[in-house]
N, C-alpha and C positions, 0 to 999 in steps of 0.2 A: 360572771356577766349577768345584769339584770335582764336586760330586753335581750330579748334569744335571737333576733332578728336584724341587731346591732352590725352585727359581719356579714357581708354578700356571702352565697352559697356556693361554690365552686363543682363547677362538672370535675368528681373521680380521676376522669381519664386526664386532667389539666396534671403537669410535672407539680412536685413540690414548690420548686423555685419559682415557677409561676404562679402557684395557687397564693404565696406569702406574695409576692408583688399585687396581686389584685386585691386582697384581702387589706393591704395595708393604705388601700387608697383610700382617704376620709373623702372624697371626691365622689366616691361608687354610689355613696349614701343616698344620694340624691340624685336625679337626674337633670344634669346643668341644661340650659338652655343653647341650643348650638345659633351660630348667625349662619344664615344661609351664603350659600355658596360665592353667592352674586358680592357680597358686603365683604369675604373673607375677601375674594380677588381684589376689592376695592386697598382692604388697607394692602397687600403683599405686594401690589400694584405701587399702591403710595410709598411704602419703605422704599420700596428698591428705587424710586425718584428722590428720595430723600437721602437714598445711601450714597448716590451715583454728584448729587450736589454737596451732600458731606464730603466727596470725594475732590472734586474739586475744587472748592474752597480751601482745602487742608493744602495741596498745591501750589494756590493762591500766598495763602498764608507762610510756605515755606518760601517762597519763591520771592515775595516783599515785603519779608518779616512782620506781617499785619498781624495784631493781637486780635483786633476786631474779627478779620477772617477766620481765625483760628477759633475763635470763642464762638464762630456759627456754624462754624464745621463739625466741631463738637457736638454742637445744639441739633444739625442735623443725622449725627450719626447715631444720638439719642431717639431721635424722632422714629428715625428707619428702623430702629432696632424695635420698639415701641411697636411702630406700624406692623414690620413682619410678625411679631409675638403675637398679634391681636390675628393675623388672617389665617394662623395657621388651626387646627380643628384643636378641639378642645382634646382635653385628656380623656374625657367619657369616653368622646368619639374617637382614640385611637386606638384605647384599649378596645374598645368594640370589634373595630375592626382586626387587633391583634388577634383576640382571641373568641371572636365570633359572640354566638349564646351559651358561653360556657361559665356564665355565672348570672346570679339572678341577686338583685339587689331591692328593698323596703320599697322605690317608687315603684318598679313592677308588679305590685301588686297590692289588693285591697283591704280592708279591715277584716273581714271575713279570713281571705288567706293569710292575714298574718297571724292572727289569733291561731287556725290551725299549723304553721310553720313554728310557732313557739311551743306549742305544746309539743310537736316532733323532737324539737331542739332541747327538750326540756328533757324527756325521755332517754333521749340518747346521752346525754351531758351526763343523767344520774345512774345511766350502763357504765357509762367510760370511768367515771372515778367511783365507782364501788369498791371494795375491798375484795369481793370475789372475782373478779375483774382484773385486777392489781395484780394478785397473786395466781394468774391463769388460770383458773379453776373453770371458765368456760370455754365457750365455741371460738375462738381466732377468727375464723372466719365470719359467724356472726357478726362479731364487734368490728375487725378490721376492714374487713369488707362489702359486708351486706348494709351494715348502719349506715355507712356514704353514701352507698346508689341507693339506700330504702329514702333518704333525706333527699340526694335531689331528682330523683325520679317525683316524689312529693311536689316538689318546688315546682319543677319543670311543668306538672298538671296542672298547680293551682297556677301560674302564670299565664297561660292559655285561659283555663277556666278565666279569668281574669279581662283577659281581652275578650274573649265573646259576649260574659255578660256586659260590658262594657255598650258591645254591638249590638245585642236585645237592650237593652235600656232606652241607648240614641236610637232603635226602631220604633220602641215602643213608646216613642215621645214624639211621636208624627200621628198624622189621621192611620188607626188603626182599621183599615178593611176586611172584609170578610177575606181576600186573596192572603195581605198579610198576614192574618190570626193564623192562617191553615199554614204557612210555611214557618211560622214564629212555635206553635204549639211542640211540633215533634223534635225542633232543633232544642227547645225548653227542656222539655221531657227528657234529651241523650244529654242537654247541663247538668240538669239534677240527678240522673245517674251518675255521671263524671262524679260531682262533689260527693254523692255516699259513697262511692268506692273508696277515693282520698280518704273521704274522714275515718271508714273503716279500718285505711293501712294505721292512719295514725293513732286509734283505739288499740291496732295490736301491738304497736311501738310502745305505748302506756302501758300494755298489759306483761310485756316485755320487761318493761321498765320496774313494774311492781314484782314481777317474780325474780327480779335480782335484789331487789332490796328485802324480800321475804329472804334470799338464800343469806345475805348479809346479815340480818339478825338471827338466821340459825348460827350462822359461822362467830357471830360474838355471843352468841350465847355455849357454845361449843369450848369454846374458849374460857368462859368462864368455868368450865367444868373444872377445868384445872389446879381450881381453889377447894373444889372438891374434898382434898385431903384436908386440908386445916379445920373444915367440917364436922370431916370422920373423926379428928383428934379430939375434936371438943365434945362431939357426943362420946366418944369411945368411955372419956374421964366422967360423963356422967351417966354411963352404963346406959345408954338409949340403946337399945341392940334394934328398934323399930326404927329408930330415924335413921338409921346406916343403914336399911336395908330400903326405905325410900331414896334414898340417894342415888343406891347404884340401879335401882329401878327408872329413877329419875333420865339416870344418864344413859341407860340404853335408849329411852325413847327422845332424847333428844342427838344422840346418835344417827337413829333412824330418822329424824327429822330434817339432820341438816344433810343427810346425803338424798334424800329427797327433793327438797328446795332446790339442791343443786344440779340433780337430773331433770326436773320442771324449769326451771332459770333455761336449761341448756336447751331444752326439749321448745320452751316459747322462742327463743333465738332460733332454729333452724327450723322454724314455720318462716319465719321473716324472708327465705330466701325460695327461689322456685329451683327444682331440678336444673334446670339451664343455669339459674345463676352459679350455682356450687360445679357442675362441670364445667363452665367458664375459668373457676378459679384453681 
């Protein structure tokens, strides 16, 4: 996936089968425009007069084998069908209501949060399909359960952060008063706290990120040791007795190298989580 932000975010606690039902809405993307309540009553109001005269007519039309009737009956059962589809709430709005704030979608939030939600998503995308990863070589717990709530406990901050700056913006686009400034400065001050904490979880999600892909090129380069022997053949036949003994010099320290990277990999993943969260799990 290019844009990291492409797929709404899904609250952890949401079941599997709901989290693919939400995720697969191309609708989430955006935040559709809902008609107000007063307009939906109007058409559910209008179908069900339209369904009630489709109704009668179609009676009409059995009753004095009228084509004409029947071909309006029709035309009204189109209408009403039409009308109640338009009163009923949108799909935004029932998924909302289904499933509360248990996902956060691109309108939610601003250019600022998106750019930090995709570097999150980026981090974690290049945890998940590592090769050390793959091959369980780290924390389970890290990856399967801390990476979701690390993502949308993120989400969930910069959405908030999101709507308040929104609130100082439209405040601070009115007469600015000495009363104002005094209640705008400190609620300022605990925003910009907010956003360095965020940007710091998702510094250590990158820093995460780069110590798996450090333990990844130990693990292929470990790998290539393997070749090692056809090495030692080649120099054996040209009596190098100094290049075979770089080699197996070689491969103790990349030995020690990759069982390093993979105790660092492991050891940045279980910062990611607090006490509480690992006795939760």
């Amino acid at each position: 996936m290019e844009d990291w932000i492409d797929e709404p975010i899904v609250d952890p606690i949401v079941s599997e089968l709901d989290r693919q039902k939400i995720i697969s809405m191309p609708v989430l993307l955006h935040r559709s425009s809902e008609l107000s309540s007063r307009t939906r009553r109007f058409f559910t109001v209008s179908g069900s007069i339209a369904g009630v005269i489709g109704a009668f007519l179609a009676g009409v039309a059995i009753q004095s084998d009228s084509q004409p009737a029947a071909f309006v009956s029709v035309l009204a059962f189109i209408i009403a069908g039409l009308f109640v589809n338009t009163g009923r709430p949108s799909l935004t709005t029932r998924l909302q209501h289904l499933y509360g704030d248990c996902y956060i979608i691109p309108a939610d939030l601003d250019d600022n949060a998106l750019g930090l939600i995709r570097r999150a998503r980026k981090a974690i995308e290049s945890v998940s399909t590592s090769r050390v990863n793959r091959l369980g070589l780290l924390d389970d717990i890290a990856n399967d359960v801390v990476l979701p709530e690390k993502l949308w406990d993120i989400a969930r901050l910069l959405r908030a952060q999101v709507a308040l700056r929104a609130e100082q913006d439209e405040a601070m686009s009115e007469v600015v008063t000495p009363e104002l400034a005094a209640v705008i400065a400190p609620q300022r001050e605990a925003l910009d706290r907010s956003i360095t904490s965020v940007t710091k979880q998702v510094v250590e999600l990158e820093d995460y990120a780069n110590r798996v892909q450090e333990a990844d090129a130990a693990l292929r380069a470990h790998e290539l040791l393997k070749s090692n022997d056809k090495y030692r053949d080649l120099l054996a036949q040209t009596d190098d007795a100094q290049g075979l003994q770089n080699l197996t010099e070689h491969v103790n320290v990349l030995e020690s190298a990759l069982a390093k990277n993979l105790r660092d990999a492991i050891d940045a993943g279980q910062t990611l989580a607090t006490p509480g969260d690992i006795a939760a799990v």
